[in-house]
C-alpha positions in Angstrom: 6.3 -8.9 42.8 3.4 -6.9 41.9 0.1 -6.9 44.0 -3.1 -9.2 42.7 -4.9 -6.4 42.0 -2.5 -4.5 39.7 -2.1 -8.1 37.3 -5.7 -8.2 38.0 -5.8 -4.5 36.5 -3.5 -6.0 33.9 -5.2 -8.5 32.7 -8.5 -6.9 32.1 -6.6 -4.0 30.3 -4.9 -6.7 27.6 -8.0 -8.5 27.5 -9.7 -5.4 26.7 -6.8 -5.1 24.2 -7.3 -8.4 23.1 -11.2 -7.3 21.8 -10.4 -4.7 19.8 -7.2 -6.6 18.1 -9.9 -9.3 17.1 -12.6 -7.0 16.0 -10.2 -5.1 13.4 -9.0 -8.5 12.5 -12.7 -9.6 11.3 -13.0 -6.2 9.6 -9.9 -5.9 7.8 -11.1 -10.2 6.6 -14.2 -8.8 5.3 -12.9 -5.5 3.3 -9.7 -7.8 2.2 -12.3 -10.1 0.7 -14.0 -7.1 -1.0 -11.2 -5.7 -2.3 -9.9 -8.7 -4.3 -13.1 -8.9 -5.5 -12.5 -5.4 -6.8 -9.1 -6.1 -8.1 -10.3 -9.1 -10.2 -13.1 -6.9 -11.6 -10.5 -3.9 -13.1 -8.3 -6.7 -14.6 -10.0 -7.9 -17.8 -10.7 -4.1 -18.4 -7.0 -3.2 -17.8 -5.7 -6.2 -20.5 -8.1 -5.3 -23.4 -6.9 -1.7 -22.9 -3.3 -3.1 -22.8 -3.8 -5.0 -26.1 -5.3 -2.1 -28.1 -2.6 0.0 -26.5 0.1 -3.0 -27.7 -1.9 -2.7 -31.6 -1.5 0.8 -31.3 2.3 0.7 -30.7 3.0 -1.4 -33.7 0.4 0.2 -35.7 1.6 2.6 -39.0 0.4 5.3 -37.7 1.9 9.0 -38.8 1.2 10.4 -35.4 3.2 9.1 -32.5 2.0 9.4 -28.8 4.6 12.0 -26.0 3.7 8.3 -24.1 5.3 6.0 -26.5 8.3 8.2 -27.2 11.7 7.4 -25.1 13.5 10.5 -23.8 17.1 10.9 -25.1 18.2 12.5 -21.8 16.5 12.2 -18.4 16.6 15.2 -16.2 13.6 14.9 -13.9 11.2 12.0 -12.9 7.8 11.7 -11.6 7.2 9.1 -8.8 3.5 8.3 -8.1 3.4 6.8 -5.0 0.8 4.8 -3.6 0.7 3.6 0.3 -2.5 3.6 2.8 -4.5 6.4 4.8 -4.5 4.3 8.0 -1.4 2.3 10.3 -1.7 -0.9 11.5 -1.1 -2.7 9.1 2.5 -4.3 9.3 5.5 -3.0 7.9 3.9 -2.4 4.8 3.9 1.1 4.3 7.3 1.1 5.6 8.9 -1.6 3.1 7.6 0.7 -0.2 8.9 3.8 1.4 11.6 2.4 1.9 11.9 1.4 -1.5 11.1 4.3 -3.3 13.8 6.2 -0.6 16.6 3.8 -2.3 15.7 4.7 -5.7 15.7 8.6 -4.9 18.5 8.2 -3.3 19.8 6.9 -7.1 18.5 9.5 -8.7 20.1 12.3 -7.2 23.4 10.5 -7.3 22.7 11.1 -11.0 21.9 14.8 -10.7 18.6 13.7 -11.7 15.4 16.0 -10.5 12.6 14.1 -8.2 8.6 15.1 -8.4 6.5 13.0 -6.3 2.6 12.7 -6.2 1.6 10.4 -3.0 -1.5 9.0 -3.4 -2.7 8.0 0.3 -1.9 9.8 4.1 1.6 7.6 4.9 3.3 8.7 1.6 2.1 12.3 1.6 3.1 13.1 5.1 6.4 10.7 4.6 7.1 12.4 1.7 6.3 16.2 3.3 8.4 15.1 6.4 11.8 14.2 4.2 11.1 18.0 2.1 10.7 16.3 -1.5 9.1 18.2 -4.5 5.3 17.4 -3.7 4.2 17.9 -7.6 0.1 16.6 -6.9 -0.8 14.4 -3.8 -4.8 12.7 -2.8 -5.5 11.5 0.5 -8.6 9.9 2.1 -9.5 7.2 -1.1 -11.4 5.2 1.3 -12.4 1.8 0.8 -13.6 1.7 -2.2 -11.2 4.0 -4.7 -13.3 5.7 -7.7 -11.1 6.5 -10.9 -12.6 9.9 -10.9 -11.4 10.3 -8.0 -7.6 9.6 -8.8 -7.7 11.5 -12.8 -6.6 14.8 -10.5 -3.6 14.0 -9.1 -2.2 11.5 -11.6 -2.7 14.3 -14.5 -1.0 16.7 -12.8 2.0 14.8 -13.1 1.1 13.3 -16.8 0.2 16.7 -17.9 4.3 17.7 -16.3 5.5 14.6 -18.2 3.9 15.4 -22.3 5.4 19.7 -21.3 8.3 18.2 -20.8 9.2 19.0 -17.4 9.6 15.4 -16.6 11.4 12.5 -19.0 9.7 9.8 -16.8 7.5 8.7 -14.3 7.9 5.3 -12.0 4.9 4.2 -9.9 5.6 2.7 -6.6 3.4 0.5 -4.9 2.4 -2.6 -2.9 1.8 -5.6 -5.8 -0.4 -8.4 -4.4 0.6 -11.7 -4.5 -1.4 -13.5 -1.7 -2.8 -13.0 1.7 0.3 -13.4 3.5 2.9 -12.1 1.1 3.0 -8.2 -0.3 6.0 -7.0 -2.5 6.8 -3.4 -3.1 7.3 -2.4 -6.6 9.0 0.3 -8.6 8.2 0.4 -11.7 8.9 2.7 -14.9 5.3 3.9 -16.0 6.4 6.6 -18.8 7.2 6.1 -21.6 5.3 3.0 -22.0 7.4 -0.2 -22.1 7.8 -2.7 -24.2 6.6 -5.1 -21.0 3.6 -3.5 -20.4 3.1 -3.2 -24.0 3.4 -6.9 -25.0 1.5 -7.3 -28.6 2.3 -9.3 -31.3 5.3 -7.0 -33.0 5.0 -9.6 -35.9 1.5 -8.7 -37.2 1.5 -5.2 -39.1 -2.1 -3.4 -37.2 -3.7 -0.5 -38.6 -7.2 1.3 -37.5 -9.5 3.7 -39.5 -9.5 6.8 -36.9 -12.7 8.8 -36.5 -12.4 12.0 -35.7 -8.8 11.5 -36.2 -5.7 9.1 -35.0 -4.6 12.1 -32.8 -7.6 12.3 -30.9 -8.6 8.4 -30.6 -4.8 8.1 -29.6 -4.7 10.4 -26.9 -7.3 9.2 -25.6 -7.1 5.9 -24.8 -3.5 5.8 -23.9 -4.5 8.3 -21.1 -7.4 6.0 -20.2 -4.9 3.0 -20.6 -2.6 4.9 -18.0 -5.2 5.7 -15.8 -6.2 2.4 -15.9 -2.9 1.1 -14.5 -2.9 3.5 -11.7 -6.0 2.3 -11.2 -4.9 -1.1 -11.0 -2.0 -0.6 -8.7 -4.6 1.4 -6.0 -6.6 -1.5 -5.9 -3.9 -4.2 -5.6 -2.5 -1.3 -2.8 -5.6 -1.9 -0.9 -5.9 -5.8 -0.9 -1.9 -5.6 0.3 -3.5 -3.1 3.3 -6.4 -4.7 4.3 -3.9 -8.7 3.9 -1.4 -6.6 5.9 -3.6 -5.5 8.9 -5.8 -8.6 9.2 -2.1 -10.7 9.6 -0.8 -7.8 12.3 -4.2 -7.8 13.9 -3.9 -11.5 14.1 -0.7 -11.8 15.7 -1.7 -8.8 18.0 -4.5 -10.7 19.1 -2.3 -14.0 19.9 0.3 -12.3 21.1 -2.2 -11.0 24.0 -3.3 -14.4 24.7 0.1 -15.4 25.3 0.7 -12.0 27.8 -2.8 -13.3 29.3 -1.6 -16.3 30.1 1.6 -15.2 31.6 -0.2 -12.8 33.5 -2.2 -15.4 35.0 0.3 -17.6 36.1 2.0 -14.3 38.2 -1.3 -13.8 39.5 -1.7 -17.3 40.5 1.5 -17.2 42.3 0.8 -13.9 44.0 -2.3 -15.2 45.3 -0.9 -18.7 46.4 1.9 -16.4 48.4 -0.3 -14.1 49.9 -2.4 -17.2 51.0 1.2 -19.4 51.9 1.9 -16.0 53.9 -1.8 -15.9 55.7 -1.4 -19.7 56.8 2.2 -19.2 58.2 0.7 -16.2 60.1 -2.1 -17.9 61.7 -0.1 -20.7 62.5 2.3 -18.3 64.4 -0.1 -17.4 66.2 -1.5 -20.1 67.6 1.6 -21.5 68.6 2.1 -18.2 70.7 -0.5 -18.1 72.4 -0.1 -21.6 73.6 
């Protein structure tokens, strides 16, 4: 049995432990809050872009979009993928690589060419480690991702899809349901599908085009994809900070548990030594009598 003052040691280290475990628990609360907040605010942008997008697809329009068009063949996809800078935070970043490893793992089967573009450290150095085709990739979003920031590496690989050196791109990422539940998704992103483009195929739409339909077109269905990559980094980022708060909570009971264990040894150790102390005196004294 180990000495008192090595559990003592103990102790104080898991309770030390214990501190930080409960401090990034309250941090990750507050930035979870902030970042729902900020995935509710991009949404009722991200459906009025969908429904002119939806209009657009049905319109009777001469010109038709590279994004709306369906590839005969596929030869090479695109695969943005989205995880976190930072650990800690489950298996989170695990379960979407994991994911998107499965459906490479399809592709090539089909003798079908992979570029990826990782958005966030995990993926990148993931990614890097396993010798796929980096095409783009952006690390260090920080809390608070600015589209700006994410039109770089996302038209690298939507400028490889309209030259045709890619017949698709899928988007991988962490979709948000609630605090306690994450799902990874992989999802087709070009061409545009007829899910994401849900309009009313029913009603005949058509738009006066100033300067021109080509133009307007192009346009907003690059702003309509940016916006869903937008979408999917903020719903990314409320998964992370969910993830981490729940690890960092059962870090932090999991070390009141060890605590408590630890403290029971120690009380027995103690009780021994002072069993042992008694019996020694007692020895003693019946000696020297």
């Amino acid at each position: 049995m180990a000495g008192s003052k090595e559990i003592r040691n103990k102790i104080k280290s898991v309770e030390n432990t214990r501190k930080i475990t409960r401090a990034m628990e309250m941090v990750a609360a507050a930035k979870m809050r902030k970042s729902q907040q900020r995935m509710r605010a991009a949404l009722p942008y991200a459906e009025k872009i969908r429904q002119v997008a939806a209009h657009l697809s049905h319109a009777n329009s001469e010109y038709k979009h590279p994004y709306l068009v369906k590839r005969e063949t596929v030869k090479n996809v695109g695969i943005i993928l989205i995880t976190s800078d930072k650990g800690l935070c489950g298996g989170l970043n695990t379960n979407v690589l994991r994911k998107v490893v499965t459906q490479m793992k399809e592709f090539e089967k089909n003798s079908i060419g992979i570029r990826v573009s990782p958005i966030g450290n995990k993926g990148f150095t993931f990614m890097s480690r396993i010798g796929a085709r980096v095409q783009s990739h952006l690390i260090g979003l920080g809390d608070t991702p600015h589209i700006e920031n994410l039109i770089g590496a996302v038209k690298v690989m939507l400028d490889a899809y309209v030259a045709g050196e890619v017949d698709a791109i899928y988007i991988s990422y962490n979709h948000f349901v609630n605090t306690m539940k994450q799902e990874p998704v992989f999802e087709q992103l070009l061409p545009l599908s007829g899910e994401k483009l849900s309009g009313d195929s029913k009603q005949s739409w058509d738009y006066i085009y100033e300067p021109d339909a080509q133009t307007v077109i192009d346009e907003m269905l690059l702003r309509y994809v940016e916006s869903l990559v937008y979408t999917a980094v903020s719903e990314n980022q409320a998964s992370e900070q969910s993830a981490r708060m729940v690890a960092m909570k059962a870090a932090s009971d999991n070390a009141k548990a060890v605590i408590g264990e630890l403290k029971l040894v120690y009380n027995k150790a103690r009780q021994a030594a002072i069993t042992k102390e008694i019996s020694e005196i007692v020895a003693g004294a019946a000696a020297v009598s």
